[in-house]
N, C-alpha and C positions, 0 to 999 in steps of 0.2 A: 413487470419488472421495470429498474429503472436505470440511471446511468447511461442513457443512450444504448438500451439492450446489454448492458454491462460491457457493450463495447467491445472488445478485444477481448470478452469473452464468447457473446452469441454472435458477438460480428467480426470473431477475430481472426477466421481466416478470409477475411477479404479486406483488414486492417491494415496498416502499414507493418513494416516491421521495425522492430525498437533495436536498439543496438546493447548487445548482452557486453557490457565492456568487462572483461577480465583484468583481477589486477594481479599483480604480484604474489606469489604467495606471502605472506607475511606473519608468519607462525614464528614459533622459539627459532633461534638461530641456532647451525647445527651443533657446535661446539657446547648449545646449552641442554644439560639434560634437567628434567623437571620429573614431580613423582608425577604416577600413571593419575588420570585426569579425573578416576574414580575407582573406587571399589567397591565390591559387593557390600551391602549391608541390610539391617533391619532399621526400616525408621519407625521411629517412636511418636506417631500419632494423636499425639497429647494434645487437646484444644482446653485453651487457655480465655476465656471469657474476657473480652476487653470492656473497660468502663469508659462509657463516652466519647468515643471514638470519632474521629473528626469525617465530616463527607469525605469518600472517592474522588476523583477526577475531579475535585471544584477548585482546580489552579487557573483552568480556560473557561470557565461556565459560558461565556459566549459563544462557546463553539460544543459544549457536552455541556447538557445536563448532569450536575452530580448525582453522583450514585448513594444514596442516604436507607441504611439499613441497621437497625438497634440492635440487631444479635450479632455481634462479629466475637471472632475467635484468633486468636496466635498459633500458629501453631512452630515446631522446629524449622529449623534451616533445613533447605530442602536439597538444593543444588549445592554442590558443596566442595569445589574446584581446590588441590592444592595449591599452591601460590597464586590464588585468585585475587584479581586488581580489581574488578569490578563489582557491587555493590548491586543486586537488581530485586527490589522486596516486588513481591507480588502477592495478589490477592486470586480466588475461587469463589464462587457460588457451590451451594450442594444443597438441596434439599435435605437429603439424609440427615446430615448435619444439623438443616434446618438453620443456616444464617452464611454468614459471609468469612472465608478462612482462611488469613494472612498467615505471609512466610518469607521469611529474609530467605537470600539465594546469593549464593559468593561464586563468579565464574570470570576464568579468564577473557578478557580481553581480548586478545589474539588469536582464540578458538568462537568468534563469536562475529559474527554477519550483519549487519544496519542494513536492511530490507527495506524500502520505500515503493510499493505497487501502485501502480497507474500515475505517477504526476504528469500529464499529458500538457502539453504547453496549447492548449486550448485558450483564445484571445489577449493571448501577450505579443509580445514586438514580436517572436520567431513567423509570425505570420499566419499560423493556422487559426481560422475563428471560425466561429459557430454563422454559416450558414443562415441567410436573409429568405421571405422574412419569418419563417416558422421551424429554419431546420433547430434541431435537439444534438448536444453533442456533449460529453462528459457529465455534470449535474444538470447538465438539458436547456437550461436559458444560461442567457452573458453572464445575468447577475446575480444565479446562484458560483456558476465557475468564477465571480470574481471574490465572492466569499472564499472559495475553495482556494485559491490564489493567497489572499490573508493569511487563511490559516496554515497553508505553508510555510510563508514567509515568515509570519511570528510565532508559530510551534515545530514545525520538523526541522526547518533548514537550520535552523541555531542549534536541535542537536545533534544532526547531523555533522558539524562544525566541529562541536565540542567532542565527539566521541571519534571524529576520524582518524588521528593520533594514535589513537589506543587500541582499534579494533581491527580485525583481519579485515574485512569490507568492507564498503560501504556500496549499497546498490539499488539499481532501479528495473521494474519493470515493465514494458512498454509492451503493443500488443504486435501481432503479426511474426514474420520468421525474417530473417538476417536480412538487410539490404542492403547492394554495395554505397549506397550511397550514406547511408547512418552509420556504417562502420568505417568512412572516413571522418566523420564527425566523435564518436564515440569507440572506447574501448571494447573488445569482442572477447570471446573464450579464446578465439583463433586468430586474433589481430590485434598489433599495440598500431593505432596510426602515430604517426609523425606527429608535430606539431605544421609543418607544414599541409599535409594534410589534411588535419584537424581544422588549418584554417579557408582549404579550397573547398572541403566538404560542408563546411557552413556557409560558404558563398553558393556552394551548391543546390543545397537543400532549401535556403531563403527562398534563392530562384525559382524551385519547384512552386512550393506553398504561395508564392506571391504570385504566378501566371493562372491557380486555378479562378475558376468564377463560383464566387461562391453565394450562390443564389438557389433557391430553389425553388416550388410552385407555393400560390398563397392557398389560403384553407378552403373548405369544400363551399361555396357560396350556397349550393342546393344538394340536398340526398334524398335520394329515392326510397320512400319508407313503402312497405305491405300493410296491409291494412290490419293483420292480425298479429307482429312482432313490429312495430315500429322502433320498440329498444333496442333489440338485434340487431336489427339492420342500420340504425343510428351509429352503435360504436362498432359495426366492421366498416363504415368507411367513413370514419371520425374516432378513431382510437386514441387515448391519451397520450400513448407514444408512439410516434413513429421516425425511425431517424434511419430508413432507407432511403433511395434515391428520389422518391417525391417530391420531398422537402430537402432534403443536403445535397442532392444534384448527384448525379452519375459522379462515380469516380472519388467522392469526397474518400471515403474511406480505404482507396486504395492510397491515399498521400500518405508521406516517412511521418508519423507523428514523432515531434524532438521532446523531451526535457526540460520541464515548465521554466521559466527562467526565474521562478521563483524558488528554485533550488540552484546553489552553487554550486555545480558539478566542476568535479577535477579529474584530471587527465586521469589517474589510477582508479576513478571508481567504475564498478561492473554495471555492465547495462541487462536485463536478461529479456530474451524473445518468447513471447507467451506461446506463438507457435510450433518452437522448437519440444515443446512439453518438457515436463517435468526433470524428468530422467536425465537428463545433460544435467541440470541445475544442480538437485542430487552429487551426480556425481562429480561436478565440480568444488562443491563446499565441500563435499568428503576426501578428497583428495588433498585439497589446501588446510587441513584439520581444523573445521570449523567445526562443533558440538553444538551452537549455541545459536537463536535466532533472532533479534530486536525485531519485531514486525512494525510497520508505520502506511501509512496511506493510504489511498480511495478505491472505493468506497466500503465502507464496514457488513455491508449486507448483499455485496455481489464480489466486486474483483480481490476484496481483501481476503474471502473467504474463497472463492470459487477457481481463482485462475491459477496460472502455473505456478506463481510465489505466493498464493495463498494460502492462507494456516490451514486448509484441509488437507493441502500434500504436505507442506513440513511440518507439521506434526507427529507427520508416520517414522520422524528419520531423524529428528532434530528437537532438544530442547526451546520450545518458540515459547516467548514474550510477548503479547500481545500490548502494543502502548496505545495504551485507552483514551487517550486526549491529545495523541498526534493521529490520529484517523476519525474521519467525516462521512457518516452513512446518507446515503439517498435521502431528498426528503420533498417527496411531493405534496401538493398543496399547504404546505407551510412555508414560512421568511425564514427559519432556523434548522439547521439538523441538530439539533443539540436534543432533542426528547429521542430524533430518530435515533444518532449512532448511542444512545445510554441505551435503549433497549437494546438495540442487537448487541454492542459489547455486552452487555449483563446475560443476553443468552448464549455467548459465545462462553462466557465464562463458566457454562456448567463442562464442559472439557478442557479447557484454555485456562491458562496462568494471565490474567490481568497485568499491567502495568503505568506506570504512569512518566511521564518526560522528570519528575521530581525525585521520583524513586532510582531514580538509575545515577551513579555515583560510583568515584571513585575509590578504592578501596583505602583509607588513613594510612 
């Protein structure tokens, strides 16, 4: 596995803890009443053979591989919100099918959550970096994390931007459980900080991350091989990854990790604690009438899929959107994750509603 052990997921209870910032609820206002958000029906499963159909995901190809497959189909609106503002065409994989099976989806706005997992402010000014000279921490070296940093910067945080406006949420998930020190910094389920606050707690927190030393041991000079498994005994004390305290030094992992600063966090958006598990999160979107779930962020083949705001749990509970070219899967031994996250989105897609940052629109 990769991601630094996925991080705050195999390493996440001894990760910092992230700050789950709570916002507002910001659903219909009481005096407004709207029709009920669906009703029962039969859908009509009609595939519709499309001619010539343009790539998948080929708006970022420097960051995803397009997804290019000659049998695609249409099929009906799927989701299909009364006075829905928002616009979210998605696509499927299906065997059965045999090809690829698009479907415009109409959902409100306001019942609908911007989810971003793991942007870990890994080698930006807040101070936390990756560990001299072999530690591993988020995409494992500086200068995969400073790709991942880009692609922030010119795919998520701009729609993030654009959709904050309109949507119940916007939020992030970091790893670990509550700490007082992040939820002076960030918004919680159970805390609005101050603005004052907010700015003693980022003096705070710099503080922390800039006293540690972030050094750790160099690579094995010599290993003790047997004379009858020399391979074996090679990668158990030469493993591809290791990003415990050998290399990242005692203690790396217990620091607050903050909020890339490649994302423009504001004061109302929710931060969520991977260690608090699921079941708060849950039951915090269902309480603020969220139905609907944009999914965005790292990594497509461990936190995106695996951790607490993973599309494995909201899936069970929530309309989820997977946005196929705001998220970056692991990609070892290669300069690009663009072939990696095309595979795992396209296998995520035999369960999972695909999506793309182009597709999601405002309703005319």
């Amino acid at each position: 596995m990769n991601r630094s052990l996925v991080l705050g997921f195999l390493l996440g209870s001894v990760a910092t803890a992230a700050v789950l910032t709570p916002r507002l609820s910001v659903g219909v206002a009481a005096t407004e009443v709207l029709p009920a958000a669906s009703t029962d029906r039969v859908y009509d499963n009609t595939l519709t053979a499309l001619a010539n159909p343009k790539p998948l995901l080929a708006d970022y190809s420097k960051y995803v591989e397009p997804v290019r497959e000659s049998r695609r189909f249409e099929a009906p609106r799927l989701v299909d919100d009364p006075g829905a503002d928002l616009a979210v065409r998605a696509w499927r994989w299906s065997y059965n099918a045999r090809g690829i099976i698009e479907m415009p989806n109409r959902i409100r706005a306001k019942e609908t959550a911007v989810i971003m997992v793991h942007p870990w402010a890994v080698d930006d000014d807040w101070g936390w970096k990756t560990p001299q000279p072999n530690g591993v921490v988020d995409f494992c070296t500086p200068e995969k994390n400073k790709l991942a940093f880009e692609h922030t910067k010119e795919v998520i945080d701009p729609l993030l931007k654009r959709l904050r406006k309109q949507v119940g949420f916007i939020m992030y998930s970091l790893p670990g459980p509550a700490d007082a020190l992040r939820t002076k910094v960030y918004r919680s389920f159970a805390k609005t900080p101050s603005a004052e606050e907010r700015a003693e707690g980022e003096k705070e927190l710099r503080a922390v991350l800039a006293s540690f030393s972030y050094e750790g041991e160099p690579l094995p000079a010599k290993i003790k091989l047997s004379a009858d498994k020399p391979a074996i005994d090679y990668i158990k004390q030469f493993p591809g990854l290791d990003a415990g305290a050998r290399y990242n030094g005692e203690g790396f992992w217990k620091l607050p990790i903050p909020v890339s600063k490649a994302v423009t966090v504001e004061p109302n958006d929710v931060v969520i604690y991977d260690a608090e598990g699921y079941a708060p999160l849950r039951a915090f979107l269902q309480k603020n009438g969220i139905r609907h779930v944009l999914l965005t962020g790292y990594a497509t083949d461990m936190c995106f899929c695996k951790t607490t705001a993973g599309y494995e749990n909201l899936s069970k509970d929530f309309n989820v959107f997977l946005v196929g070219d705001a998220t970056l899967a692991t990609f070892p031994a290669n300069s690009t994750p663009r072939f990696a996250t095309n595979a795992h989105i396209s296998f995520a897609s035999l369960d999972h509603l695909i999506t793309q940052v182009s597709w999601i629109k405002s309703v005319e």
